[in-house]
C-alpha positions as CSV (number, residue, x, y, z in Angstrom):
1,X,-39.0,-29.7,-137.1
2,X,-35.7,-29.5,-135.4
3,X,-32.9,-31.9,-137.2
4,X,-32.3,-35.3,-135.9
5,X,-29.3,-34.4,-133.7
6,X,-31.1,-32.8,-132.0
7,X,-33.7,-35.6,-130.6
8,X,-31.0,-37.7,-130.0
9,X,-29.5,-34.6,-127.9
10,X,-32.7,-34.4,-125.8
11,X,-32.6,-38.3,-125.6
12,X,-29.3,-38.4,-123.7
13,X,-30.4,-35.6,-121.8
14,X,-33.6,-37.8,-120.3
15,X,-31.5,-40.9,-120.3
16,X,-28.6,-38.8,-118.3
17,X,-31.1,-37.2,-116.2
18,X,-33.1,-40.6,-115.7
19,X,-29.6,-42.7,-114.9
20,X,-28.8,-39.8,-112.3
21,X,-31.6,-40.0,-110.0
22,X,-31.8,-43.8,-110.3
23,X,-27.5,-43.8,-109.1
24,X,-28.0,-41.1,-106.4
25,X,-31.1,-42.7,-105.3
26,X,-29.6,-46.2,-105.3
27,X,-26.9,-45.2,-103.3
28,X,-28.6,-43.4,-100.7
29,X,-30.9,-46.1,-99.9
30,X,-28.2,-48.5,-100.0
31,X,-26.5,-46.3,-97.4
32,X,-29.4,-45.6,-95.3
33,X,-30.0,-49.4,-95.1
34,X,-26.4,-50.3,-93.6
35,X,-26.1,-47.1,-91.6
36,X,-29.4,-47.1,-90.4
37,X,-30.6,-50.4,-89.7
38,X,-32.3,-50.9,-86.3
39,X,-34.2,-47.9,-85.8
40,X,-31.3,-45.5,-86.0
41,X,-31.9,-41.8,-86.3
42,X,-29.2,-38.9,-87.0
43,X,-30.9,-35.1,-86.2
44,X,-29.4,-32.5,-89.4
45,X,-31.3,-29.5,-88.1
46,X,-33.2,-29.6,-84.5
47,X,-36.6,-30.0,-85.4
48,X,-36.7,-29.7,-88.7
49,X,-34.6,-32.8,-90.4
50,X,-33.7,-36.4,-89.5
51,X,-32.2,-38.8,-91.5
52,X,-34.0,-42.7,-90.5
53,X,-35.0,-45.9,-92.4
54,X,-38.6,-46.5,-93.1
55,X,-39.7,-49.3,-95.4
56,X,-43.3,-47.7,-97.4
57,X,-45.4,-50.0,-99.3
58,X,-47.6,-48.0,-100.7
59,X,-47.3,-44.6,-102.4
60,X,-46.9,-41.0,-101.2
61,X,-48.1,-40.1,-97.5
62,X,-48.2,-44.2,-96.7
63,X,-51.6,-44.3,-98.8
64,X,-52.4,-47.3,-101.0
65,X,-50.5,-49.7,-98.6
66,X,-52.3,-52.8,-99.9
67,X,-52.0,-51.5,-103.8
68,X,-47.6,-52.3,-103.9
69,X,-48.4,-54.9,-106.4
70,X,-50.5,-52.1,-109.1
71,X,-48.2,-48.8,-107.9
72,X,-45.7,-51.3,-109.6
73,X,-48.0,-51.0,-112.7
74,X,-48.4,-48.1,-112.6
75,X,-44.3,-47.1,-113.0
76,X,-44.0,-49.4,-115.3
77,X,-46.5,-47.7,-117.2
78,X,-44.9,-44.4,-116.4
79,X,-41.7,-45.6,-117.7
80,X,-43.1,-46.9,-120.9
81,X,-45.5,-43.5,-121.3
82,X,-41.8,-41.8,-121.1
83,X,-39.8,-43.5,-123.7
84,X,-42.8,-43.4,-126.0
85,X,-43.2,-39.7,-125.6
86,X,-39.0,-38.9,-126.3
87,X,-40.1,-39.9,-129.9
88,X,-41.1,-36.3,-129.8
89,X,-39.0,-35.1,-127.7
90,X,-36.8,-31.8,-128.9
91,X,-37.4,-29.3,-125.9
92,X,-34.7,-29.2,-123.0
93,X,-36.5,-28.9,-120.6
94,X,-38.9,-31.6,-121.3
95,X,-36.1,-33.7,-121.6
96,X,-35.2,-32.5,-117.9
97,X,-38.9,-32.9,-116.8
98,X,-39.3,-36.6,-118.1
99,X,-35.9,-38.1,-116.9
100,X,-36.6,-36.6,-113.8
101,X,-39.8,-38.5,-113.9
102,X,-38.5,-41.6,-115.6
103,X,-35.5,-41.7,-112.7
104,X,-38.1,-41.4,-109.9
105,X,-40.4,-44.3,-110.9
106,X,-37.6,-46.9,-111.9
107,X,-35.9,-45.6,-108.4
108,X,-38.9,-47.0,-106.7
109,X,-39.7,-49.5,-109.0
110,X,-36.3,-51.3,-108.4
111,X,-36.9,-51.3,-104.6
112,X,-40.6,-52.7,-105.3
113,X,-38.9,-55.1,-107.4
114,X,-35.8,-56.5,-105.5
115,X,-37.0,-55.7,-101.4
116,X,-38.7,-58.0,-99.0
117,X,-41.4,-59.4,-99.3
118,X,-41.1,-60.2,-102.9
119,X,-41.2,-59.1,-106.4
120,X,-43.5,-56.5,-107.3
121,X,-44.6,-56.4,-103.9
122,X,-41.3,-54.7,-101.8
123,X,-41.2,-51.9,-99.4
124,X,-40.0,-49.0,-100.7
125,X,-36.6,-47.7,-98.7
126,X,-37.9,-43.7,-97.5
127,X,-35.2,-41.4,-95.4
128,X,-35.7,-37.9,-95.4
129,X,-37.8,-36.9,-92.2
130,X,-38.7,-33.2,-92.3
131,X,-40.9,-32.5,-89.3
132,X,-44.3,-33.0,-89.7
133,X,-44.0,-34.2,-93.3
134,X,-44.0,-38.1,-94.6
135,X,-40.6,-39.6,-95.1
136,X,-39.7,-39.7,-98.4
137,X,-36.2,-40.5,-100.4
138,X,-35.1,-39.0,-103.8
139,X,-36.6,-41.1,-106.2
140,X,-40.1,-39.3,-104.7
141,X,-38.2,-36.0,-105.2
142,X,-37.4,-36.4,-108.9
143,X,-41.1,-37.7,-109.3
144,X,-42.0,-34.5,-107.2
145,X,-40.1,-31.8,-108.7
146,X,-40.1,-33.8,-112.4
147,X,-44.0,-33.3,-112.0
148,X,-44.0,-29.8,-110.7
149,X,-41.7,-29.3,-113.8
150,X,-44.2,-30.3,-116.0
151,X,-47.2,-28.7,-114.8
152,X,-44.9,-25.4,-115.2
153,X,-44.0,-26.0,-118.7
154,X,-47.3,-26.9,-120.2
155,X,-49.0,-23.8,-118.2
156,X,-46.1,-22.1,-120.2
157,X,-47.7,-23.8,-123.2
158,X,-44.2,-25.2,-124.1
159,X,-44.7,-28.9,-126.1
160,X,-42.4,-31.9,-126.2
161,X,-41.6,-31.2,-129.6
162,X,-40.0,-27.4,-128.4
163,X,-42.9,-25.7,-130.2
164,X,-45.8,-23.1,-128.0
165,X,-48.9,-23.7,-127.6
166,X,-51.0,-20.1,-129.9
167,X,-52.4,-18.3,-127.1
């Protein structure tokens, strides 16, 4: 088992992960709410990417609409699955994987929290526009690529604990 520095390394590397996608997706919906109030839209790339407010109260592609007040559970379940799993926590990029995670779901989980209509039952603040794609913002990102993380690592047969998986 690795030594005890080491857990606590690969802690603050979740926790410093986690606080970065919650800041940067703070920001940018704090932005995106002042900038772009009112239906606003800024093209980046003709056709391809647009920067507008969109309030989502469900999850992913607008489904669940009527389900705000259990997605809410189901973060804070998500957030609690996380901290229980660092226990064991002494590979990198698990560390990486789960605060990416962890970041994501309190990202949304503030806005579900603190935004109209009321606690647990807010509209999530969504900005990217890609053509023919939902909007999204970057706490669905670091849920997105945090997942896709995941799915690479066990297929890798890598463990929480920095150990493989006998093949």
């Amino acid at each position: 088992m690795p030594p005890p520095t080491r857990l606590r390394t690969r802690r603050g590397l979740l926790a410093a992960t986690a606080g970065a996608v919650i800041v940067a997706d703070l920001a940018t919906k704090t932005w995106i709410v002042h900038s772009y109030a009112g239906g606003r839209v800024s093209t980046v790339i003709p056709h391809v990417l647009q920067v507008e407010q969109s309030r989502n109260a469900g999850a992913a592609f607008g489904i669940a609409t009527g389900l705000t007040i259990i997605l809410s559970i189901v973060a804070i379940a998500v957030a609690v699955a996380v901290v229980r799993a660092s226990r064991r926590l002494h590979s990198r990029w698990w560390a990486v994987s789960l605060g990416l995670l962890l970041g994501g779901a309190l990202g949304n989980l503030g806005d579900r929290i603190f935004r109209s209509p009321g606690v647990l039952r807010g509209r999530v603040v969504d900005w990217i526009a890609f053509s023919h794609y939902p909007v999204f913002n970057l706490a669905d990102s670091g849920i997105t690529v945090g997942g896709v993380l995941a799915v690479l690592l066990a297929l890798r047969g890598l463990r929480l604990d920095g150990t493989r998986e006998q093949r």
